[in-house]
PyMOL CGO cylinders between C-alpha atoms (Angstrom):
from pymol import cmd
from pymol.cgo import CYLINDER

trace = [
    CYLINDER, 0.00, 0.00, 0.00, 1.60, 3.62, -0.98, 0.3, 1, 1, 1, 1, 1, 1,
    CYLINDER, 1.60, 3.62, -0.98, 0.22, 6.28, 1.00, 0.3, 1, 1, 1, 1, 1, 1,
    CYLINDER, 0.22, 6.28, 1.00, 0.30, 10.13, -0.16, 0.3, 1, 1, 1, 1, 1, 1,
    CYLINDER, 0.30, 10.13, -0.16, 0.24, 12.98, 1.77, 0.3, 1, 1, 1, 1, 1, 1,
    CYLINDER, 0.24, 12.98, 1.77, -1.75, 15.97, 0.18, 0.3, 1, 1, 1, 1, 1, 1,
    CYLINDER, -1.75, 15.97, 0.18, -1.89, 14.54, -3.04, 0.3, 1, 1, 1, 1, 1, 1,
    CYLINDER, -1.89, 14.54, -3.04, 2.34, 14.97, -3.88, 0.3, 1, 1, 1, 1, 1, 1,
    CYLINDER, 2.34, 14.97, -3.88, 3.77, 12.28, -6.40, 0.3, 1, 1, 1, 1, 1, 1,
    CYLINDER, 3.77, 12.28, -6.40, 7.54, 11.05, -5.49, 0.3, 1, 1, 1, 1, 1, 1,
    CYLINDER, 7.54, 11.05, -5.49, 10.16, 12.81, -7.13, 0.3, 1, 1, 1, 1, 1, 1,
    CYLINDER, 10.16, 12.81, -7.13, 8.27, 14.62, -8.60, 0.3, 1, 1, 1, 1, 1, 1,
    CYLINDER, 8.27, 14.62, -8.60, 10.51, 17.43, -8.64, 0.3, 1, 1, 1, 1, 1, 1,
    CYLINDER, 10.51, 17.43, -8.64, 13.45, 16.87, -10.33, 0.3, 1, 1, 1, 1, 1, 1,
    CYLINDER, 13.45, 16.87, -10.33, 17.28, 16.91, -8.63, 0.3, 1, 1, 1, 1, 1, 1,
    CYLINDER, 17.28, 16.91, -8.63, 18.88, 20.04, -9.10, 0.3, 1, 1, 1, 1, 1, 1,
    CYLINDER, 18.88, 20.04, -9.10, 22.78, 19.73, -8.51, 0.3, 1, 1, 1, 1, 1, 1,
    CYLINDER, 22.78, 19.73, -8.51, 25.13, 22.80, -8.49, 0.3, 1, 1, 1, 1, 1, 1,
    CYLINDER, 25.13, 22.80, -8.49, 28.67, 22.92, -7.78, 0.3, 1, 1, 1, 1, 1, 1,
    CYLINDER, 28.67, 22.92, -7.78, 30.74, 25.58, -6.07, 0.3, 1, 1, 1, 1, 1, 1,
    CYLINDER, 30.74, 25.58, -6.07, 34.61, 25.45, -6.37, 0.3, 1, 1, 1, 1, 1, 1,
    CYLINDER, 34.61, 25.45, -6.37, 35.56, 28.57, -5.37, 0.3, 1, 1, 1, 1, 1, 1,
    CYLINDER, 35.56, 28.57, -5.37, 37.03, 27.66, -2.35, 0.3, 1, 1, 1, 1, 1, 1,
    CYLINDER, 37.03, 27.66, -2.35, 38.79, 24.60, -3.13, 0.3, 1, 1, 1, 1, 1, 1,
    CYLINDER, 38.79, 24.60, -3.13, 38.85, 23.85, 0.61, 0.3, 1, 1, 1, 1, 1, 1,
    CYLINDER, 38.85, 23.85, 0.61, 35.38, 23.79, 1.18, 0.3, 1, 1, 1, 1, 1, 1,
    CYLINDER, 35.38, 23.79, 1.18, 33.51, 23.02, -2.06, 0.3, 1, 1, 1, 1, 1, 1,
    CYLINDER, 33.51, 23.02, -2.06, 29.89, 23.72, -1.95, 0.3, 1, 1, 1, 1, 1, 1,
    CYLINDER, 29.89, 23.72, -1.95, 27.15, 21.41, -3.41, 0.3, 1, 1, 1, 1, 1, 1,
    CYLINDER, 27.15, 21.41, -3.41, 23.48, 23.03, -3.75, 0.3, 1, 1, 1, 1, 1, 1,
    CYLINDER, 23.48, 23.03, -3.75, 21.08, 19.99, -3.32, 0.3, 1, 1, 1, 1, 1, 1,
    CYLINDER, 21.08, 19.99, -3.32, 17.36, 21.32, -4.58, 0.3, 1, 1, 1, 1, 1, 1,
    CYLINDER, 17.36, 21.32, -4.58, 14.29, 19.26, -5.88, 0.3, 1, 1, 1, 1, 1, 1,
    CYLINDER, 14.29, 19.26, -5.88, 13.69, 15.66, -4.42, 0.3, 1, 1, 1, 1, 1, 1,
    CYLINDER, 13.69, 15.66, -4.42, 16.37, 13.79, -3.23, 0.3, 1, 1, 1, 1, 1, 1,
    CYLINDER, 16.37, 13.79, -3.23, 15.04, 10.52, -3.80, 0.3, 1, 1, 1, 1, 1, 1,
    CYLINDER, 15.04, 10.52, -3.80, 15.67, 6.36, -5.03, 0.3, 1, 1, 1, 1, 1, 1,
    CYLINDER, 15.67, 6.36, -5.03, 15.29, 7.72, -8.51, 0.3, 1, 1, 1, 1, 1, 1,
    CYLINDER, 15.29, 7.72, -8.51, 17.06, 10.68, -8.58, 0.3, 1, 1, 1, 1, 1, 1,
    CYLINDER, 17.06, 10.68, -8.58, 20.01, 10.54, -5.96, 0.3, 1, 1, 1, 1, 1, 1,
    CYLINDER, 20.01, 10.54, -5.96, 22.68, 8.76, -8.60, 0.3, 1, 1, 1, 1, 1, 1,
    CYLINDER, 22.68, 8.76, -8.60, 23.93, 11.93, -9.72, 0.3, 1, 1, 1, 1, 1, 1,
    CYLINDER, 23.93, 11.93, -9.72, 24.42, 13.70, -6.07, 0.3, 1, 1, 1, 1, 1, 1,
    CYLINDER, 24.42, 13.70, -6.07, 26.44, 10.49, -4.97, 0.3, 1, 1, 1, 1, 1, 1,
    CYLINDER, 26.44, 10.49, -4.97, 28.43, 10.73, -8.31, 0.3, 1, 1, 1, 1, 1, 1,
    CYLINDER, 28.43, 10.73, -8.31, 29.28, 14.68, -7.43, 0.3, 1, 1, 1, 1, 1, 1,
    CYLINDER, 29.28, 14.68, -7.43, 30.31, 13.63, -4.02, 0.3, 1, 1, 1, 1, 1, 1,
    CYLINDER, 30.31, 13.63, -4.02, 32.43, 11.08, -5.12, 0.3, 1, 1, 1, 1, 1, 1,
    CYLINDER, 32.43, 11.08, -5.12, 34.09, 13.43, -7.61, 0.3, 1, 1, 1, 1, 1, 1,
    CYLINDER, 34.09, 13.43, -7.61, 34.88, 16.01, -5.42, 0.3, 1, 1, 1, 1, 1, 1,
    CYLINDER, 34.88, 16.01, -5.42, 36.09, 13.80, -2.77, 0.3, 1, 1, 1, 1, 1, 1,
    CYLINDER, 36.09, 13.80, -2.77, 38.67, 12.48, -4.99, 0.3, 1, 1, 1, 1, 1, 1,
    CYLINDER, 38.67, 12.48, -4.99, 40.48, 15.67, -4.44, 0.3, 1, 1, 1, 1, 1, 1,
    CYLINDER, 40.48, 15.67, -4.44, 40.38, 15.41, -0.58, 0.3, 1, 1, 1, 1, 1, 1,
    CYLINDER, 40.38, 15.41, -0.58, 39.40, 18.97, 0.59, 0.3, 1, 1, 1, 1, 1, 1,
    CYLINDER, 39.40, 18.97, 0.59, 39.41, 19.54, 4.10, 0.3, 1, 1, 1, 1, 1, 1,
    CYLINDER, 39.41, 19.54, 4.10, 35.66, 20.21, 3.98, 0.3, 1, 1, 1, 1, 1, 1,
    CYLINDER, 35.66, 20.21, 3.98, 32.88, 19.52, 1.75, 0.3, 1, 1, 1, 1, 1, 1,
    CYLINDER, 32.88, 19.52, 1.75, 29.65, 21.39, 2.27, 0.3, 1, 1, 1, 1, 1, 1,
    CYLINDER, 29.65, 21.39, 2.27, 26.15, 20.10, 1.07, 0.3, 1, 1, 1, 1, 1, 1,
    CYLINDER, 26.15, 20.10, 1.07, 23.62, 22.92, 0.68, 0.3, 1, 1, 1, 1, 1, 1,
    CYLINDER, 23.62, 22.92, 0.68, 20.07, 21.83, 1.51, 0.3, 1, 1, 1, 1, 1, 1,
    CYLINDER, 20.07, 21.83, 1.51, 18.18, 25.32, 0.93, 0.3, 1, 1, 1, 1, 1, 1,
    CYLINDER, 18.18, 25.32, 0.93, 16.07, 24.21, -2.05, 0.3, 1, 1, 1, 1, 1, 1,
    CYLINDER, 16.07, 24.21, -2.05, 15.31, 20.75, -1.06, 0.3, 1, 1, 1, 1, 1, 1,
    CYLINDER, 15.31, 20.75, -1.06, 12.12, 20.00, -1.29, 0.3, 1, 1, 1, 1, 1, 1,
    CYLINDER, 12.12, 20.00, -1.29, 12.05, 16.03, -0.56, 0.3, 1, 1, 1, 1, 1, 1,
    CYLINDER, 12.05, 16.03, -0.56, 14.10, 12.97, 0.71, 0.3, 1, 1, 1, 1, 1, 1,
    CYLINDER, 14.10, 12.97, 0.71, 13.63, 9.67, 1.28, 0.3, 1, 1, 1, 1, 1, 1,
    CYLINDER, 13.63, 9.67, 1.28, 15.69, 6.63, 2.15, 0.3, 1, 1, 1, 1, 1, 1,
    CYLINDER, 15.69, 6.63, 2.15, 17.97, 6.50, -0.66, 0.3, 1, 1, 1, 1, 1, 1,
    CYLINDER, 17.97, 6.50, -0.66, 18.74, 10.36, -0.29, 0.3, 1, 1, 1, 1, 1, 1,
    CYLINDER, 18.74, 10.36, -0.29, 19.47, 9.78, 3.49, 0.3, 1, 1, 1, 1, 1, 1,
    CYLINDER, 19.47, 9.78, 3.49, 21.63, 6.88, 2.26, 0.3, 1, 1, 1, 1, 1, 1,
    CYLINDER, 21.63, 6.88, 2.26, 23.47, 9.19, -0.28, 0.3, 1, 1, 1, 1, 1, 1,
    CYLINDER, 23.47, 9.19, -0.28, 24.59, 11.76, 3.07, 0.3, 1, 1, 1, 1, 1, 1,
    CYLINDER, 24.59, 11.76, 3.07, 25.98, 8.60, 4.67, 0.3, 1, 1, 1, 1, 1, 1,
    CYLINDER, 25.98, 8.60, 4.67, 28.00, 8.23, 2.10, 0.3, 1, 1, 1, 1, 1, 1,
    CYLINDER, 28.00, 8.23, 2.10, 29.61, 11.43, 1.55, 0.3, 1, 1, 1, 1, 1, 1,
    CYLINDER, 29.61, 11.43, 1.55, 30.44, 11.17, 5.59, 0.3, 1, 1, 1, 1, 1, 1,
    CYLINDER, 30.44, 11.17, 5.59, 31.60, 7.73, 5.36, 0.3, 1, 1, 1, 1, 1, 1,
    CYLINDER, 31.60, 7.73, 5.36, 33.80, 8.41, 2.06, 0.3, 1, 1, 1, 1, 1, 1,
    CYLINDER, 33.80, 8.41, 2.06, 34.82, 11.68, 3.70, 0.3, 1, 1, 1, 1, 1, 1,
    CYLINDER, 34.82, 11.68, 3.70, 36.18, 10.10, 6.90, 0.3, 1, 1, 1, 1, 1, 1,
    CYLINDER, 36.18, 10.10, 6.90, 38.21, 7.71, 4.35, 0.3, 1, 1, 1, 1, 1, 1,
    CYLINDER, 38.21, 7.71, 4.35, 39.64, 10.99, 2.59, 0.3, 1, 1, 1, 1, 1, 1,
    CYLINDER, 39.64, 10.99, 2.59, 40.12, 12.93, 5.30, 0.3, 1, 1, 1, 1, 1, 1,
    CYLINDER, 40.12, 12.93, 5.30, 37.21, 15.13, 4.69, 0.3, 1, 1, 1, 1, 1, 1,
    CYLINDER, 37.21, 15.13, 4.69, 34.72, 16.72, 6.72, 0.3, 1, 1, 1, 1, 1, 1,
    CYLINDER, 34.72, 16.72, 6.72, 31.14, 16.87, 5.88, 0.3, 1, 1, 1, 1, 1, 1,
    CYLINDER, 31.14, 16.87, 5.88, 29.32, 19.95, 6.73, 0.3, 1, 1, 1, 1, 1, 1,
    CYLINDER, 29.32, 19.95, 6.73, 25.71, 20.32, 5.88, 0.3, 1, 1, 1, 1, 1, 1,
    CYLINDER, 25.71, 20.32, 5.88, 24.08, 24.32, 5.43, 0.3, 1, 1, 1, 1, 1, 1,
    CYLINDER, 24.08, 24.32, 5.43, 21.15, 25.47, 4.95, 0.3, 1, 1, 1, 1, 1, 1,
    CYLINDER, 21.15, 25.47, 4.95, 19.24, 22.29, 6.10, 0.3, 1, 1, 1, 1, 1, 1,
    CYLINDER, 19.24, 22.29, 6.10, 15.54, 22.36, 6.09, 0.3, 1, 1, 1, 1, 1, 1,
    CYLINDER, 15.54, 22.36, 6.09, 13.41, 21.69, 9.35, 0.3, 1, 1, 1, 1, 1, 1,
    CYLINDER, 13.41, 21.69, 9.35, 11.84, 18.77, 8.23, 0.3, 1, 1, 1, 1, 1, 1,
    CYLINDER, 11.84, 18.77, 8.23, 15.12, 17.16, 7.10, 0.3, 1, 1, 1, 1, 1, 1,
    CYLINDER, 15.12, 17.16, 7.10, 17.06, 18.17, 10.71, 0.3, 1, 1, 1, 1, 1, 1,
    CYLINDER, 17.06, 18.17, 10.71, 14.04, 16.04, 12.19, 0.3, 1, 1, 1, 1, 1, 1,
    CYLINDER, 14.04, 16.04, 12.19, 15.04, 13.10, 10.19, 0.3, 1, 1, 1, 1, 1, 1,
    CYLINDER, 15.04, 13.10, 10.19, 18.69, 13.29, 10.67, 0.3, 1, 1, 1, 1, 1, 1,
    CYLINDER, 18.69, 13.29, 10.67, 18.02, 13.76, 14.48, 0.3, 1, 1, 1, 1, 1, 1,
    CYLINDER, 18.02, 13.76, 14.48, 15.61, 10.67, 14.45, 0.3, 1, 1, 1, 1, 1, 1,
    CYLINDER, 15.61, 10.67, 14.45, 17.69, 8.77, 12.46, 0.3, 1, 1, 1, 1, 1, 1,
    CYLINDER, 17.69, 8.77, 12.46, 20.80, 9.55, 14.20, 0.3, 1, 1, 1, 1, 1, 1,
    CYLINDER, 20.80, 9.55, 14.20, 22.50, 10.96, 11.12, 0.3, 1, 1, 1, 1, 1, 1,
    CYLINDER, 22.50, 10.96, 11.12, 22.82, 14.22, 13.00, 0.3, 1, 1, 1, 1, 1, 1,
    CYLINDER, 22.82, 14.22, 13.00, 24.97, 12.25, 15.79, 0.3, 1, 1, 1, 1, 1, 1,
    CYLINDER, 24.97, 12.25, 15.79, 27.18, 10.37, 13.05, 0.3, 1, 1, 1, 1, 1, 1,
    CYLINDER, 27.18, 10.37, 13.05, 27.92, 13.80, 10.80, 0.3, 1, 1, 1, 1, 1, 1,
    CYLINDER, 27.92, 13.80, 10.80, 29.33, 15.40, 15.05, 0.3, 1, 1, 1, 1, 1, 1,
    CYLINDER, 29.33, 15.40, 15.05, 31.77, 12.55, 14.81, 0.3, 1, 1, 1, 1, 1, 1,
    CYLINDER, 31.77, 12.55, 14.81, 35.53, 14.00, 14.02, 0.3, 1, 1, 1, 1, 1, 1,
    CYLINDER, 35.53, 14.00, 14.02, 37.15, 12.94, 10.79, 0.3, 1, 1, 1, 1, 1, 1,
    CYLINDER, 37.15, 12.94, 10.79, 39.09, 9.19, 11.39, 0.3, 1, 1, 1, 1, 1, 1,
    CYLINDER, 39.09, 9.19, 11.39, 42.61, 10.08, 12.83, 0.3, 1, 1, 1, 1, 1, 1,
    CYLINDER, 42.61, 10.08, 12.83, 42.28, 13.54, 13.76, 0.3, 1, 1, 1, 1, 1, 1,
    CYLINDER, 42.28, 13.54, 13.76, 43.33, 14.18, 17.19, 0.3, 1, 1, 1, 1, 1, 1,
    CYLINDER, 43.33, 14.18, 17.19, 40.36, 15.52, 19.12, 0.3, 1, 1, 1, 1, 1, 1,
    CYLINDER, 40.36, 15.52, 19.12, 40.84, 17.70, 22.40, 0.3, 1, 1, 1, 1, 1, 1,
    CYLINDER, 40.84, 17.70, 22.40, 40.66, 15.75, 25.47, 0.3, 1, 1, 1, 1, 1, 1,
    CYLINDER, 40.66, 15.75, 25.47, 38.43, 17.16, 28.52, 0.3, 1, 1, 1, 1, 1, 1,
    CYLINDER, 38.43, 17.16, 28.52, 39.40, 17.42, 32.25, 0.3, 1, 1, 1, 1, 1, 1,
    CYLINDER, 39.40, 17.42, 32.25, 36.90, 15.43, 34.25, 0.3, 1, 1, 1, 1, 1, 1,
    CYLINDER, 36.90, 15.43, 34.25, 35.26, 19.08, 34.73, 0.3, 1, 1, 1, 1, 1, 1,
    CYLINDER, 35.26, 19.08, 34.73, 34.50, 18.27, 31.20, 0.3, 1, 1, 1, 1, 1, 1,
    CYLINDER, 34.50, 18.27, 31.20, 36.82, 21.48, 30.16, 0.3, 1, 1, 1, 1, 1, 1,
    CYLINDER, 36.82, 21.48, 30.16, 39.12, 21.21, 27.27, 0.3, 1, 1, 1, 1, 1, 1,
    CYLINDER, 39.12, 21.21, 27.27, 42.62, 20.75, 28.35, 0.3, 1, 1, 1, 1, 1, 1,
    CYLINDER, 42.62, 20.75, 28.35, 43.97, 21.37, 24.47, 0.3, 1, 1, 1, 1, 1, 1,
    CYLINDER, 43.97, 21.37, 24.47, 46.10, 18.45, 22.81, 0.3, 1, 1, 1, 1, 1, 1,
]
cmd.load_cgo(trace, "trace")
């Protein structure tokens, strides 16, 4: 059984992917449309493109998002989990309030908090303050 809310077809907004190399430390890509099973190939291609040059930072834009599923949720995973292999950290801007819900239900939100694999983290006191490594 597929249910529908308010009448909406899936994806039925097509992906649209921009990319932003200005910085070439940060590069920026703008995630609008639905983010969905059928349309989410090309945003994992684009990650895995950019992360082939290992910036320090790669930062999905969310602004114009208008759906995600699954498959889209799979597709941030990704870019975290590939990141962490490049050294990369994955920053996510301009993230809609019904997609912080589902990273925070999911636990996404938790996972993307975790410091890239190997970098050396400050320690805390037992006060919980910083001590600085």
């Amino acid at each position: 059984m597929i249910v529908l809310s308010h009448g909406r077809k899936p994806e039925s907004t097509p992906l649209r992917l921009s990319v932003d190399r200005c910085d070439p430390g940060a590069p920026v890509i703008r995630v609008g449309g639905d983010l969905a099973y059928t349309t989410a190939a090309p945003l994992r291609a684009e990650v895995d493109a950019v992360l082939l040059d290992a910036p320090p930072e790669l930062v999905l834009d969310f602004g114009d998002l208008i759906f995600i599923d699954s498959t889209g949720l799979g597709v941030i995973v990704h870019a975290w989990r590939e990141g962490q292999q490049a050294g990369t950290t994955l920053r996510l801007r301009s993230v809609p309030r019904f997609l912080e819900a589902i990273l925070d239900m999911t636990g996404i939100s938790g996972l993307l908090r975790r410091p890239v694999a190997g970098s050396r983290v400050p320690s805390a006191s037992p006060s919980g303050q910083p001590t600085g490594v």
